[in-house]
VOPAGU-2260 file (C-alpha; in pm, 1 decimal, decimal comma):
REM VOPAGU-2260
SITE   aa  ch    i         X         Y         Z
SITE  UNK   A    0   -3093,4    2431,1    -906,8
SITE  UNK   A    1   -2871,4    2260,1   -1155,2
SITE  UNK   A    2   -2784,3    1895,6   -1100,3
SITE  UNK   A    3   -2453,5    1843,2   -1029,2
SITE  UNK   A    4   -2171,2    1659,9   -1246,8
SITE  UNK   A    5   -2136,3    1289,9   -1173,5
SITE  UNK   A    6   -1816,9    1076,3   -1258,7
SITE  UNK   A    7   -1974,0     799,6   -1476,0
SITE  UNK   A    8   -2066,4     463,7   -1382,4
SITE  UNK   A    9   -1884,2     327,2   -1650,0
SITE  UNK   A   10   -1551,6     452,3   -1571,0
SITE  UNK   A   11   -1561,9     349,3   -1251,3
SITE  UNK   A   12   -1678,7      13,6   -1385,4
SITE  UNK   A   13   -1301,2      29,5   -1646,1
SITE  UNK   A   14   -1126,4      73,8   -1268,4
SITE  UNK   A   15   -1299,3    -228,9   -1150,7
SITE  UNK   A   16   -1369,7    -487,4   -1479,2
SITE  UNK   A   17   -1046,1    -408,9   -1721,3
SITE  UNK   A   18    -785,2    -214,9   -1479,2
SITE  UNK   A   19    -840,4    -486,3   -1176,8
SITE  UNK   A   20    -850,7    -195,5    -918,3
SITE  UNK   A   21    -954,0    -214,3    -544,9
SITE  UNK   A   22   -1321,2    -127,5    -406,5
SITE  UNK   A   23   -1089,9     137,7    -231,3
SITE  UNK   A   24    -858,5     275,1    -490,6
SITE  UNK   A   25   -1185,7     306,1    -690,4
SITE  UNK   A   26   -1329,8     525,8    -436,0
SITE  UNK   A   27   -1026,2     759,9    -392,8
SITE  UNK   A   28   -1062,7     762,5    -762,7
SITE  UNK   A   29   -1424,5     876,0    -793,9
SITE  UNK   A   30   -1360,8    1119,7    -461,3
SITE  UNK   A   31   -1109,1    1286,3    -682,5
SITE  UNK   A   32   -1317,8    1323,4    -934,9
SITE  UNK   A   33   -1582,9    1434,1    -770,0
SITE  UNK   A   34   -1385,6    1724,6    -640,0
SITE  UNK   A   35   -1279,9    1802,0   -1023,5
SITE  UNK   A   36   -1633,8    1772,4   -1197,0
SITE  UNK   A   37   -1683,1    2057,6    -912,1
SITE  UNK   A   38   -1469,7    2296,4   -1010,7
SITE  UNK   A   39   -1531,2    2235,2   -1383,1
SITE  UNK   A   40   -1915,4    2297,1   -1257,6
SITE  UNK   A   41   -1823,2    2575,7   -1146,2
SITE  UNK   A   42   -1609,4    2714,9   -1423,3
SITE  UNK   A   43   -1867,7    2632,2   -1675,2
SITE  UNK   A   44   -1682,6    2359,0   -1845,4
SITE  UNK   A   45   -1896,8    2131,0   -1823,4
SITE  UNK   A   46   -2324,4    2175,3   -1781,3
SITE  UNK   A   47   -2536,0    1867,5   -1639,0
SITE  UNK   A   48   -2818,7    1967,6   -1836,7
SITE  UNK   A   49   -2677,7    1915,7   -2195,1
SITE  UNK   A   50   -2681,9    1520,5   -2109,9
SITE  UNK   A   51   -2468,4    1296,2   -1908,2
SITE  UNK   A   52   -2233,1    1183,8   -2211,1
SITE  UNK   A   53   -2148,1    1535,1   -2285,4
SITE  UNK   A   54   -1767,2    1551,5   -2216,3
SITE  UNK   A   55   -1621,1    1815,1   -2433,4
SITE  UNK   A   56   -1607,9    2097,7   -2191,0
SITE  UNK   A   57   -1349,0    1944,2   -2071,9
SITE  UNK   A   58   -1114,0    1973,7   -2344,9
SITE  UNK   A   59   -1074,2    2345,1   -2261,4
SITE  UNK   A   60    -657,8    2320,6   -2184,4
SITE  UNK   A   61    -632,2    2572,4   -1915,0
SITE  UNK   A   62    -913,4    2384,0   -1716,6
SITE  UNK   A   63    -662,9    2115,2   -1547,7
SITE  UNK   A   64    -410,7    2400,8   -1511,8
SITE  UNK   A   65    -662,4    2572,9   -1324,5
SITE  UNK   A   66    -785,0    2270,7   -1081,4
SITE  UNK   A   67    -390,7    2182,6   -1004,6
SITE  UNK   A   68    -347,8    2544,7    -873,5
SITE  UNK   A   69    -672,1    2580,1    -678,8
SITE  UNK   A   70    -535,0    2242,3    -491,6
SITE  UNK   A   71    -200,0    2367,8    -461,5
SITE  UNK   A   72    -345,2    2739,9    -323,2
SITE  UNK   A   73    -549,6    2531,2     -83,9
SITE  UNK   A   74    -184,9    2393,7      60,7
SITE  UNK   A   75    -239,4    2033,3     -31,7
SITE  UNK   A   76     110,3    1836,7     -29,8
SITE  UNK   A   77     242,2    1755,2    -335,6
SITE  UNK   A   78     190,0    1354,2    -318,3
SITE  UNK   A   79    -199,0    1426,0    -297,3
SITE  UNK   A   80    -160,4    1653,5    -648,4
SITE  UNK   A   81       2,1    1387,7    -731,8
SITE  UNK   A   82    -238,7    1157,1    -659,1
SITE  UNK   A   83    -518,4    1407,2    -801,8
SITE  UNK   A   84    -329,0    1436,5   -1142,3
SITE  UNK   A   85    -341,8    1041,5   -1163,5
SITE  UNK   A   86    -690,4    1024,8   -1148,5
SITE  UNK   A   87    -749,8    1315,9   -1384,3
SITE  UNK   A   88    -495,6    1109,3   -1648,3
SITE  UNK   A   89    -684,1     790,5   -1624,6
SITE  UNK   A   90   -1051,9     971,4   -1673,8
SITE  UNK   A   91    -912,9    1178,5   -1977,2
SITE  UNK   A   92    -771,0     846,7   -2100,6
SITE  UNK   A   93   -1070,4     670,1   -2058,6
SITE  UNK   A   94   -1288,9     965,8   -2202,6
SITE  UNK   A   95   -1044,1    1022,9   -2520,1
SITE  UNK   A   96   -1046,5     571,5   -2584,7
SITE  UNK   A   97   -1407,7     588,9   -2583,7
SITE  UNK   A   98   -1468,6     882,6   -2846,8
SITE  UNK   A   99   -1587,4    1173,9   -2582,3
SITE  UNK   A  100   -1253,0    1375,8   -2682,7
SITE  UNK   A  101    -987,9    1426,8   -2942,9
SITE  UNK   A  102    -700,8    1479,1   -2714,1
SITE  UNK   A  103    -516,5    1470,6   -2371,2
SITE  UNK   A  104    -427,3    1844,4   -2244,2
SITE  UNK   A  105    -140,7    1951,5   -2213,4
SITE  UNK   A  106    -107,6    1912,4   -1846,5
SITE  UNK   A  107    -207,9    1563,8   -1873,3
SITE  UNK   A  108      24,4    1509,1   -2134,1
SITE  UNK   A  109     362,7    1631,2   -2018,2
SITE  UNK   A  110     533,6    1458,8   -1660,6
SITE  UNK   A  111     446,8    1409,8   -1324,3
SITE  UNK   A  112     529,5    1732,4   -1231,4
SITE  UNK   A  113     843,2    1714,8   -1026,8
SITE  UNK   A  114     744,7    1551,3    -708,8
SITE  UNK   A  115    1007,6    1492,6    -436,5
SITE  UNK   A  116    1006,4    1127,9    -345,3
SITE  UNK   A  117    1121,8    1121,1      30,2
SITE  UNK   A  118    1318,9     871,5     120,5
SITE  UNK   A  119    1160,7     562,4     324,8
SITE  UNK   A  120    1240,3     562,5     720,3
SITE  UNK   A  121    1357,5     231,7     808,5
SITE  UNK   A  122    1402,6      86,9    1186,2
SITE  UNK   A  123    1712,9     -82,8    1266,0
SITE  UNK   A  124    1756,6    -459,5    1270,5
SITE  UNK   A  125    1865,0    -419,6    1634,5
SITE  UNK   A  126    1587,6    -215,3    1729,1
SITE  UNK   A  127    1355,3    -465,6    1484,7
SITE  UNK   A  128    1425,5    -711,0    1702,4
SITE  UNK   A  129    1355,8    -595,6    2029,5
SITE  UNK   A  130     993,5    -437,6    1900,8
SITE  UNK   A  131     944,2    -765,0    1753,5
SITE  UNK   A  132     980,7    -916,9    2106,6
SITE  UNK   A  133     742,8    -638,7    2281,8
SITE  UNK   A  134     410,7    -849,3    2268,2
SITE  UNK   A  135     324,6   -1098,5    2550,4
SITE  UNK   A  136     328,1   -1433,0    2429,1
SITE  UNK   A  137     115,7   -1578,7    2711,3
SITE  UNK   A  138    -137,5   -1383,8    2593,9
SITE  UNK   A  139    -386,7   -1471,3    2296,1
SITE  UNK   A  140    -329,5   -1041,2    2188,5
SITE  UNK   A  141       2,8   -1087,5    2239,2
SITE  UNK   A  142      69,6   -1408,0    1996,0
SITE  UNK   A  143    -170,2   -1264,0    1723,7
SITE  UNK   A  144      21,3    -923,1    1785,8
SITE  UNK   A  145     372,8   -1103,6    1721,4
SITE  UNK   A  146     232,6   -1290,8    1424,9
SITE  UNK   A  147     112,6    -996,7    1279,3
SITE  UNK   A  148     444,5    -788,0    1335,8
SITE  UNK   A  149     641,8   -1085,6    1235,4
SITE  UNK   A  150     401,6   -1097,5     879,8
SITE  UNK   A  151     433,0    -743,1     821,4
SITE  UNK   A  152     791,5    -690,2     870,1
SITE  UNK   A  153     892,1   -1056,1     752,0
SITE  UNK   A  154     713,7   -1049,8     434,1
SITE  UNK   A  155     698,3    -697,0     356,3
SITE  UNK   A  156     292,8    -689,1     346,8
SITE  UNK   A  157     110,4    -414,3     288,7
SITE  UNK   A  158    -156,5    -291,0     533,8
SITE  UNK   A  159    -441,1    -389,5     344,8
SITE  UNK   A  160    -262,1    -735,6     249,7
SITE  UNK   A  161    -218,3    -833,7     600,7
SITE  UNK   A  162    -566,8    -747,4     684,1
SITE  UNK   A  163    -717,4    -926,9     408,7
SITE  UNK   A  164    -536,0   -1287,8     515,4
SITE  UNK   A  165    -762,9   -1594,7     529,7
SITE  UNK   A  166    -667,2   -1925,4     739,1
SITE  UNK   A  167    -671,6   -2103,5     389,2
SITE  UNK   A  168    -415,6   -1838,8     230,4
SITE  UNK   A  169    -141,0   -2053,9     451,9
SITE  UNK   A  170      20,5   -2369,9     318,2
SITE  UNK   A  171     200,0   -2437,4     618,0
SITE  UNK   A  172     364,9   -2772,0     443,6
SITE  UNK   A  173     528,5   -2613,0     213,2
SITE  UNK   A  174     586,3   -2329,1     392,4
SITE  UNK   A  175     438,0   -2043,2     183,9
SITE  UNK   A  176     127,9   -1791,2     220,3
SITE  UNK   A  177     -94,5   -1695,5    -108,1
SITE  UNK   A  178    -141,5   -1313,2     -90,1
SITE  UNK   A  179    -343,0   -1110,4    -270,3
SITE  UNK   A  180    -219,2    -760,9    -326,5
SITE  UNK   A  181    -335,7    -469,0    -556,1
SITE  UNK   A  182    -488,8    -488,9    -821,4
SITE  UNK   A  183    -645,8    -822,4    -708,2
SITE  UNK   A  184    -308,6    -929,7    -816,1
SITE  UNK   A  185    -184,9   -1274,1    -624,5
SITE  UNK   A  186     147,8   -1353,7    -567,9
SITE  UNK   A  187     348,1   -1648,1    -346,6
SITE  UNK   A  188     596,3   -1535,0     -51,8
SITE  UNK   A  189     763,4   -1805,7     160,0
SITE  UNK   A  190     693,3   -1824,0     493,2
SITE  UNK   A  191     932,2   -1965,8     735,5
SITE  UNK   A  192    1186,0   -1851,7    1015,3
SITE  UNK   A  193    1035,4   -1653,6    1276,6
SITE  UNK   A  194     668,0   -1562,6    1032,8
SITE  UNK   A  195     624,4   -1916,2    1069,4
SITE  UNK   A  196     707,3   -1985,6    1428,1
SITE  UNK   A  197     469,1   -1695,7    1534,7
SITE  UNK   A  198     149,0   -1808,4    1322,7
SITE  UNK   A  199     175,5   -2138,5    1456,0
SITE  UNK   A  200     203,9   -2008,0    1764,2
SITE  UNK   A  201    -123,6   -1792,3    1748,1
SITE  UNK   A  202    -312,3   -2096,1    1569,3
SITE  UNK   A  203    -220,6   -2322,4    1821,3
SITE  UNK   A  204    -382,2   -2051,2    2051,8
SITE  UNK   A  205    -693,8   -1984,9    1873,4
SITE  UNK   A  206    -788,2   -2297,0    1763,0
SITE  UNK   A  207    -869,1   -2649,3    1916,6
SITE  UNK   A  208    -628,5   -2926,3    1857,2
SITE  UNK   A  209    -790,2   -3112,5    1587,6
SITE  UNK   A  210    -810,4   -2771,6    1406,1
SITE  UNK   A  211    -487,7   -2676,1    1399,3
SITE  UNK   A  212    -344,2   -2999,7    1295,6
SITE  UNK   A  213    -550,8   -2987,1     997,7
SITE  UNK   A  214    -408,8   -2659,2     900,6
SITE  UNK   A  215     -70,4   -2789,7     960,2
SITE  UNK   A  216    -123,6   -3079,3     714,2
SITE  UNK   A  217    -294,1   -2874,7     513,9
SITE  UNK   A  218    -618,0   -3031,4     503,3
SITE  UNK   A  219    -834,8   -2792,5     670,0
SITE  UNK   A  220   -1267,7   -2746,2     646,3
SITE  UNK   A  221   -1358,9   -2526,2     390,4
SITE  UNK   A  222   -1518,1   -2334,9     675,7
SITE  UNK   A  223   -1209,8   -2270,8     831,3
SITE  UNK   A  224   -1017,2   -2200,2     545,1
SITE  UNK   A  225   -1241,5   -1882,1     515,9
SITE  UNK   A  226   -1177,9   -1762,6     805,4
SITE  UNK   A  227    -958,1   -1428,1     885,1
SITE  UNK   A  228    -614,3   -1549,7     991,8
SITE  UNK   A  229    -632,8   -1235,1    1238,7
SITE  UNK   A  230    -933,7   -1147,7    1387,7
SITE  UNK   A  231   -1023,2    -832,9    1629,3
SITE  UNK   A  232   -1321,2    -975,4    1802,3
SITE  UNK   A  233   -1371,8   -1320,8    1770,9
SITE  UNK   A  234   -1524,4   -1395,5    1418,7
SITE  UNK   A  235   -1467,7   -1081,2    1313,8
SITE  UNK   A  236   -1159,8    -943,9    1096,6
SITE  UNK   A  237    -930,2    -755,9    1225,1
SITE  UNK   A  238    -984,6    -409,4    1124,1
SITE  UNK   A  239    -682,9    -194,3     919,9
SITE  UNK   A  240    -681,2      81,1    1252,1
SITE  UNK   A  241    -672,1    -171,8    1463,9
SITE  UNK   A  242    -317,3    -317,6    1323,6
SITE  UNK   A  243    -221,2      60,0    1316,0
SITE  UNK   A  244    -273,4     116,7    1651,1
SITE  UNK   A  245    -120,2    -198,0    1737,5
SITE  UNK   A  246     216,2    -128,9    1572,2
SITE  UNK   A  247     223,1     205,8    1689,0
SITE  UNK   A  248     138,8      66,9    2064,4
SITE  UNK   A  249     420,2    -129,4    2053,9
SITE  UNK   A  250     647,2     114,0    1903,4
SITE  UNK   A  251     622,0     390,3    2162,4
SITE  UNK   A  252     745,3     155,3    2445,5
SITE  UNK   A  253    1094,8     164,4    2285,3
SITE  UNK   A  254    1251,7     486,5    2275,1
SITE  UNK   A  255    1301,4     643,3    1935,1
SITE  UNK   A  256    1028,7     435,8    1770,8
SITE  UNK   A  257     750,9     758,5    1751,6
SITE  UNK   A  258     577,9     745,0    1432,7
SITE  UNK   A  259     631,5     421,7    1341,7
SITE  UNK   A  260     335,7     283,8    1127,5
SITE  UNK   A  261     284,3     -98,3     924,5
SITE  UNK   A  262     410,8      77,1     651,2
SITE  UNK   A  263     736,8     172,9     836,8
SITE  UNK   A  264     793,3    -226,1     898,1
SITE  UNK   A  265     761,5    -278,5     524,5
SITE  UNK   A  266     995,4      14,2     421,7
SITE  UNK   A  267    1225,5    -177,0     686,5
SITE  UNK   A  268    1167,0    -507,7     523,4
SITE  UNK   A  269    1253,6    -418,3     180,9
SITE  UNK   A  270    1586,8    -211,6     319,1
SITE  UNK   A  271    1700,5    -481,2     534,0
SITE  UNK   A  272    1671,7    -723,6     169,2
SITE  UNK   A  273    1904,2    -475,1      26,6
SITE  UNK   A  274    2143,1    -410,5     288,9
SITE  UNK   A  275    2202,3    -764,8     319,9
SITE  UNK   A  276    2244,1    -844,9     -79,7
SITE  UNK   A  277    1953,8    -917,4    -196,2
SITE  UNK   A  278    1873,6    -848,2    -569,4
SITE  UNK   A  279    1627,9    -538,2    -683,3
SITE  UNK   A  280    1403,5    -776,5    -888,9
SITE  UNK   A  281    1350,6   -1037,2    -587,8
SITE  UNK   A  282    1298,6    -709,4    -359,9
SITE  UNK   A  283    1022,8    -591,1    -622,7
SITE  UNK   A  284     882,9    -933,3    -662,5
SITE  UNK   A  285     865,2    -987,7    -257,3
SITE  UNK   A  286     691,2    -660,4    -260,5
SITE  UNK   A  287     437,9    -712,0    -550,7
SITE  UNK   A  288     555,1    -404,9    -730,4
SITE  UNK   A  289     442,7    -426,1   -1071,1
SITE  UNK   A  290     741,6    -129,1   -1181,4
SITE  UNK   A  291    1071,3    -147,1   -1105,2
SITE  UNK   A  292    1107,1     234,1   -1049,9
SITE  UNK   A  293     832,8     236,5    -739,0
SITE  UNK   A  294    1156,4     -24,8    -576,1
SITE  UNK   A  295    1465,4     201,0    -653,0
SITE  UNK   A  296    1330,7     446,7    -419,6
SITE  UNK   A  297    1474,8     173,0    -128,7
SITE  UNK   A  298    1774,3     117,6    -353,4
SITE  UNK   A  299    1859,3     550,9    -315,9
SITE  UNK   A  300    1849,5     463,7     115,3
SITE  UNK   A  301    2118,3     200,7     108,6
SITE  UNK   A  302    2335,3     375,0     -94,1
SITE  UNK   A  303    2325,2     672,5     140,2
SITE  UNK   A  304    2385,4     416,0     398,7
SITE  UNK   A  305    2669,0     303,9     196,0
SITE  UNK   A  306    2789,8     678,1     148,0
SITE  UNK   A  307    2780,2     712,7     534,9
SITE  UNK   A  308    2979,7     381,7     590,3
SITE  UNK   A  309    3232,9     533,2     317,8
SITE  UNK   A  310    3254,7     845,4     515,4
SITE  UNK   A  311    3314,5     748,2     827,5
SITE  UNK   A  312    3558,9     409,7     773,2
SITE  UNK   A  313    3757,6     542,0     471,7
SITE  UNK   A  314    4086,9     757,1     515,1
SITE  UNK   A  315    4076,8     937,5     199,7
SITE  UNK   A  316    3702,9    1004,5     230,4
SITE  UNK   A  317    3760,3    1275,9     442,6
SITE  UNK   A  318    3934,1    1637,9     425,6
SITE  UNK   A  319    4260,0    1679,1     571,9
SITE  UNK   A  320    4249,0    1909,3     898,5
């Protein structure tokens, strides 16, 4: 039985040590792979048995052509190609920079293939609000609940992001939270308003009194500083379905609100920024997107906002009769 193809260690070492990737993007990127190094297995492109550092099979241009279709026969949507035709770029890359081939293929070479980019669904501010107020707050679920809403929607975090917060990632004097977002990437967001009001609240919950002043003056134990700002069971983080099933919980008791996901809230944060003036660089900053083109996706939903404002108010927007 031949062995089968294995992505190499030392790629997946470049995602980690030179490209600063996450334990879980690097997984999605091996899984990818893996299903790739199948195919080409299968095709012939590649053969185990000639040694582990021979690549060149792989230079065979209608190979990738091939693997794209088989994925789109199988009815896969067109942001997981997507996602399939990123990893395939950065393991060509990787294989051409360290001598195993000449040259990209074609497919590799030319764009990203046309994907539609839907737009982002955003939640009104009105109907922000009142999911906002949903959780109890005489109830220790219900303030970490609102201070996680409140974090997700007020700072635009990510799911992982919100997940990953420690006690000592809050600087409550100046009223700011250290975040660390992909790429192991770190980046400063002010916390204050209503963010702030809720994890105080669920602090002054969880923790005894002398605690919580210390994290207020920011001189908390080391201990503590460590600890996961939101927890599931008690010393334990909170896990990342656990905050989905939360949001979604909360979402189904207003009307309207079906499908509404962590995600959603930050779509909602970022179009909120825009519709009320704020710049695209500060949204793409507040967001911790390292390219400007992954923001103007929110920038296309408030001008068809705009568009429908224009429509409806304007007298010459509209035909006669």
């Amino acid at each position: 039985m031949a062995r089968r193809a294995e992505v190499p260690v030392a790629f997946l070492d470049h995602l980690t040590i030179e490209r600063g990737l996450s334990p879980r993007t690097r997984e999605n990127y091996r899984r990818d792979l893996d299903a790739f190094l199948a195919v080409a297995q299968g095709l012939g492109a590649i053969d185990p048995g000639s040694g582990p550092d021979d690549w060149s099979g792989l230079a065979d241009r209608g190979l990738v052509r091939t693997y794209l279709l088989t994925l789109r026969r199988s009815q896969r949507s067109r942001a997981t190609v997507d996602r399939h035709l990123a990893s395939l770029r950065a393991f060509y890359r990787w294989l051409r920079v360290t001598g195993h081939l000449d040259e990209l293929p074609a497919d590799l070479v030319a764009g990203r293939g046309g994907r539609e980019r839907n737009l982002p669904v955003a939640v009104g501010e009105e109907m922000m609000d009142r999911l906002l107020a949903l959780p109890d707050p005489g109830t220790a679920i219900g303030r970490r609940d609102r201070a996680l809403l409140e974090m997700v929607y007020g700072l635009g975090l990510r799911l992982a992001e919100v997940v990953g917060l420690d006690i000592g990632h809050l600087d409550l004097v100046d009223g700011q939270v250290r975040v660390l977002g992909k790429g192991q990437k770190e980046r400063l967001l002010p916390l204050c308003g209503c963010a702030d009001e809720a994890v105080r609240a669920h602090l002054a919950g969880r923790l005894d009194p002398l605690a919580y002043q210390g994290v207020v003056d920011g001189r908390c134990s080391r201990a503590l500083a460590r600890t996961p700002l939101f927890e599931g069971r008690p010393g334990r983080r909170i896990a990342r379905r656990t905050v989905q099933q939360r949001v979604g919980h909360y979402a189904r008791e207003l009307a309207g609100l079906a499908g509404v996901s962590p995600h959603t809230l930050r779509h909602s944060f970022a179009t909120h920024l825009l519709d009320g003036g704020a710049g695209i660089r500060i949204v793409q900053e507040l967001l911790g997107h390292e390219n400007l083109s992954t923001t103007q996706v929110y920038t296309h939903l408030s001008r068809s906002r705009v568009r429908e404002a224009f429509l409806r108010a304007h007298p010459r927007a509209r035909t006669k009769g």
